[in-house]
C-alpha positions in Angstrom: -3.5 -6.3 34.4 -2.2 -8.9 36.6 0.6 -10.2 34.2 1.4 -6.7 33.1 1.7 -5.9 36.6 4.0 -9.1 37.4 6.2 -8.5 34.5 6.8 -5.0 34.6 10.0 -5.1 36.8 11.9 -5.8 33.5 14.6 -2.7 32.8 13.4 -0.2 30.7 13.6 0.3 27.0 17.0 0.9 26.0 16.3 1.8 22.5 17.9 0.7 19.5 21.5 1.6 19.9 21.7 3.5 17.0 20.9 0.0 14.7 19.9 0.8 11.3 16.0 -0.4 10.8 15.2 -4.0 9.8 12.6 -6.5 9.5 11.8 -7.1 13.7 9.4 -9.6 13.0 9.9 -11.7 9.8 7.5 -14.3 8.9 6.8 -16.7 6.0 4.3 -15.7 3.7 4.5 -12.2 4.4 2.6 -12.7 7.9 -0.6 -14.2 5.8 -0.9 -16.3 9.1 -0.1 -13.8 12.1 -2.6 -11.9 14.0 -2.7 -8.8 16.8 -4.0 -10.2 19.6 -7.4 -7.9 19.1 -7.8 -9.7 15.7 -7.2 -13.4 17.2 -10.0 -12.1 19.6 -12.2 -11.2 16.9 -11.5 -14.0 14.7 -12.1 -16.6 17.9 -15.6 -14.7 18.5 -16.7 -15.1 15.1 -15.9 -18.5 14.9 -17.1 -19.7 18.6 -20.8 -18.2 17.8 -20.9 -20.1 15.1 -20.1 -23.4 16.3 -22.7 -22.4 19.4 -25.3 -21.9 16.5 -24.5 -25.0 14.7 -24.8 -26.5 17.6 -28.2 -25.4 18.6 -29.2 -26.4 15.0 -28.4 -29.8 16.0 -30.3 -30.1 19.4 -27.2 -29.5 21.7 -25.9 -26.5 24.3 -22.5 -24.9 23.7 -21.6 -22.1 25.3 -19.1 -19.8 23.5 -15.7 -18.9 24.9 -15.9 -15.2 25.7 -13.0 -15.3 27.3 -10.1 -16.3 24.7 -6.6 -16.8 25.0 -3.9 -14.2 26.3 -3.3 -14.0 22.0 0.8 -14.7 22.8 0.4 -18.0 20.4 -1.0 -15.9 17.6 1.5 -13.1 17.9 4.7 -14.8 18.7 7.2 -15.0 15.6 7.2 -18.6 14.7 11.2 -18.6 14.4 10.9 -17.8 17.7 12.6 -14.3 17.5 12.0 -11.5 19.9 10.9 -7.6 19.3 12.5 -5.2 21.5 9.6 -4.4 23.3 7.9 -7.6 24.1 11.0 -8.9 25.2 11.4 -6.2 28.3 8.0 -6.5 29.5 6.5 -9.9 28.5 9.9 -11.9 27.9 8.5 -15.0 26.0 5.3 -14.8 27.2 5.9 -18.2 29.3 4.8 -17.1 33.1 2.4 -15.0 31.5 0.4 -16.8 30.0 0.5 -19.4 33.5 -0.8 -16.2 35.1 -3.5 -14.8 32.7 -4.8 -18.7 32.7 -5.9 -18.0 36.3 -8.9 -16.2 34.6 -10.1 -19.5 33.0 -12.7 -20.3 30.4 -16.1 -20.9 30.1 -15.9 -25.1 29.7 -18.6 -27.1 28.2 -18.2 -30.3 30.3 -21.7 -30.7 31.3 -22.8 -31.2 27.8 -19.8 -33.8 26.8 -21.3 -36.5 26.0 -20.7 -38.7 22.9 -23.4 -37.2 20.8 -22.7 -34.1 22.2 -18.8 -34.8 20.7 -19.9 -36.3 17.3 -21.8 -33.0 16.5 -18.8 -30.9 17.5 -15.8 -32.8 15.9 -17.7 -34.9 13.1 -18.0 -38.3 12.0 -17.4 -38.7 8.8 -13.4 -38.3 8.1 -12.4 -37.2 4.6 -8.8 -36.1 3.4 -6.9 -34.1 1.1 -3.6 -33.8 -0.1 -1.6 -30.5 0.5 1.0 -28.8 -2.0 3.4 -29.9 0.3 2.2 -33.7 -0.1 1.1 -33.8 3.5 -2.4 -35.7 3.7 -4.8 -34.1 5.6 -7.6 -35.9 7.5 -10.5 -33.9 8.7 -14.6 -34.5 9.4 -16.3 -31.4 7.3 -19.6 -32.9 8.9 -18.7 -31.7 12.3 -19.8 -27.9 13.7 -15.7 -27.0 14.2 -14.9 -27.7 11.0 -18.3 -26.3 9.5 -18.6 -23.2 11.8 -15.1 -21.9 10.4 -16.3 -22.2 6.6 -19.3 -19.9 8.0 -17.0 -17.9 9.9 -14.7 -17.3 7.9 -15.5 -17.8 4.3 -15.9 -21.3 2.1 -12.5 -23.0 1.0 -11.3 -21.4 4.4 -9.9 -24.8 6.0 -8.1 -25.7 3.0 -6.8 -22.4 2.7 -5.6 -22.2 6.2 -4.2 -25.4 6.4 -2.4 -25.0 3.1 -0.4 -22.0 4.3 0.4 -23.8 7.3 2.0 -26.1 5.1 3.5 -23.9 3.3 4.7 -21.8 6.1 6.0 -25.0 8.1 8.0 -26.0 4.7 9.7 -22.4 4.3 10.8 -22.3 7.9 12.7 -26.1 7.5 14.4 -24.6 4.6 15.7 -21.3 6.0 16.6 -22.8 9.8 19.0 -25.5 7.4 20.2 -22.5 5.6 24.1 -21.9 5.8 23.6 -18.2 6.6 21.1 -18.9 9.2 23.3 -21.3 10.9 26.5 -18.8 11.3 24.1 -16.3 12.4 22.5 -18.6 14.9 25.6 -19.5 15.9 27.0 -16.1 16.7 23.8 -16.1 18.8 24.4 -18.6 20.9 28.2 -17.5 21.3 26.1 -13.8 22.5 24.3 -15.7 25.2 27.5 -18.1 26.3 29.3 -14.9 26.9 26.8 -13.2 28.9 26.2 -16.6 31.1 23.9 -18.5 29.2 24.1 -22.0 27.5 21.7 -21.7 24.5 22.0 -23.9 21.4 19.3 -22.7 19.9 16.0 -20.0 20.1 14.0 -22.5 21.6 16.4 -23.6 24.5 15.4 -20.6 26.6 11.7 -21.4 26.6 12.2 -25.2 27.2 14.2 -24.4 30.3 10.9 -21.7 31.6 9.0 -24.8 30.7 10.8 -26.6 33.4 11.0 -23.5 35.8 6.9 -23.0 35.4 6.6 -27.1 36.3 8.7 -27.0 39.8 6.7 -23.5 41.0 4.3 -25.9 40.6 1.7 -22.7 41.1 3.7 -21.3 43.8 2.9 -17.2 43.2 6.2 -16.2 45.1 8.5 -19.1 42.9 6.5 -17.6 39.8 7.2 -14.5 40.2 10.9 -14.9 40.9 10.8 -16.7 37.3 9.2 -14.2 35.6 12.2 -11.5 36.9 14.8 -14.2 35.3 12.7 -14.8 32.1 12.7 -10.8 31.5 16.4 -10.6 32.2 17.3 -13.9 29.4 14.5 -12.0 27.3 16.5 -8.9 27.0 19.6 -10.5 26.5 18.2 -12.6 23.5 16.9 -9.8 21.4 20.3 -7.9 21.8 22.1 -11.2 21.2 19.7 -11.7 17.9 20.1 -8.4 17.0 24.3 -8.6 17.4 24.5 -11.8 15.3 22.0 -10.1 12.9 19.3 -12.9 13.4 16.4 -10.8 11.8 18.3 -10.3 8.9 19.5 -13.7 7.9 16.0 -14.9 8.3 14.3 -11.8 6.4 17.2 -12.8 3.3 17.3 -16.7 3.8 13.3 -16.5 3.4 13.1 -13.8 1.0 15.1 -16.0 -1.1 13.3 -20.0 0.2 9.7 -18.0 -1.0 11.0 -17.3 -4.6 12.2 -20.9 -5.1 8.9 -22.7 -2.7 6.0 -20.5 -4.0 4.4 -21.0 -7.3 1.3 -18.6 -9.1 -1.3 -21.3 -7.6 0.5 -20.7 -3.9 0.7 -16.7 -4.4 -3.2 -16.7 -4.9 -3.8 -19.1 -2.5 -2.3 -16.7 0.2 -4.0 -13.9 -1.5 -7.2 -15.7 -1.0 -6.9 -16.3 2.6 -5.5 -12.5 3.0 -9.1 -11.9 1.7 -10.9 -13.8 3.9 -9.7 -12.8 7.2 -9.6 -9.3 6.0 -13.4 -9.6 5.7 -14.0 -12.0 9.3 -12.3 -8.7 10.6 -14.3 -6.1 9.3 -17.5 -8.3 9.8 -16.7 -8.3 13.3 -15.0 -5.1 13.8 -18.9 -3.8 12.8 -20.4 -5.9 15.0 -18.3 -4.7 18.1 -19.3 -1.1 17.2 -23.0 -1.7 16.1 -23.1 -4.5 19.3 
């Protein structure tokens, strides 16, 4: 694999310094909305055939994207912490995914036009209100939005965009969280001392943002980047792990969900859970039967 291959000049795994196990990887909801990268693959599959088949229902080509995404959006923590291994030999995924986008996707240009669009994204805009208050616009006429109820299950837009809500509201309330704070704080003090200005988790991956623009596709600049984004990588996760990072968020949100989530939220989640679990299997039997 060409990223893989890029990437792999990271140092090797140092283990876990004798650290007592934790939580690597907390997220709200109990991970109702994260994915492996083989389930986003399965999910995007079930989902993409049926928007080609509503489609075709409707008098209009779409050809399904085969090839998905590298998955890094679906598995990346959404406070933006780091897991031992994905830090040595991905850092945060940011020249890798520049690199596995030189594989491309199938596009359905040809067929853009404004009919063509209206089937796809709808006409008819309706909204709803979430727990959260948020309103919510969306077209339930359109193939996206009905290929996904088919996909996945009726109710599943609501559902999903519910916990998103949710999920968005938890994380507000534990990154404003005293405890969070002093530990992010001792994590930025981490990186200061070993030579690197960081205010908060998402500093690194703005300043690879900026690196990735001024390679400007350049394969020798890229690959230079990816070395540096490995070694800040590295350095993060020990510097999360130091200030005890994963810990303050697994107790801050332990504590935001028993305040934030009420019976009618609990079964919402539960609901969802249910759905995906049965997308997966659907299309878990289909790979094997396919």
């Amino acid at each position: 694999m060409v990223v893989a291959a890029v990437l792999a000049v990271a140092c090797s795994p140092s283990g876990n310094g004798g650290r007592e196990p934790v939580d690597s990887d907390p997220r709200p909801l109990s991970g109702a909305l994260a994915t492996s990268e083989t389930e986003a693959q399965y999910l995007r599959t079930l989902e993409e055939t049926a928007i080609a088949e509503c489609m075709a229902n409707r008098g209009f080509g779409y050809t399904p994207r085969t090839v998905t995404d590298s998955g890094r959006a679906a598995t990346t923590n959404p406070y933006g912490l780091l897991r031992e291994e994905r830090a040595q030999q991905d850092g945060y995924g940011a020249v890798g995914e520049v690199l596995s986008r030189a594989n491309g996707d199938p596009m359905n240009m040809a067929s853009e036009s404004d009919e063509w669009s209206r089937a796809l994204d709808g006409t008819q805009e309706e909204s709803f209100v979430l727990s959260t208050g948020v309103v919510l616009a969306y077209r339930p006429d359109g193939c996206a939005y009905q290929a996904r109820e088919t996909a996945f299950g009726q109710d599943w837009n609501r559902l999903q965009n519910e916990l998103e809500g949710l999920q968005a509201t938890i994380m507000v309330r534990v990154e404003n969280d005293d405890q969070y704070a002093g530990a992010l704080s001792d994590w930025s003090a981490c990186m200061r001392d070993s030579g690197y200005s960081y205010a908060d988790l998402q500093a690194p991956r703005t300043e690879l943002e900026a690196g990735i623009d001024a390679a400007d596709g350049d394969g020798q600049a890229l690959r230079d980047l990816g070395r540096e984004e490995l070694s800040i990588a590295t350095q993060d996760y020990e510097c999360e792990r130091e200030a005890r990072l994963h810990e303050a968020v697994h107790d801050v949100q332990e504590r935001t969900e028993r305040s934030v989530l009420d019976a009618a939220a609990r079964s919402d989640i539960r609901r969802y859970q249910e759905l995906k679990q049965a997308a997966l299997d659907r299309a878990a039997s289909s790979q094997q039967t396919g």
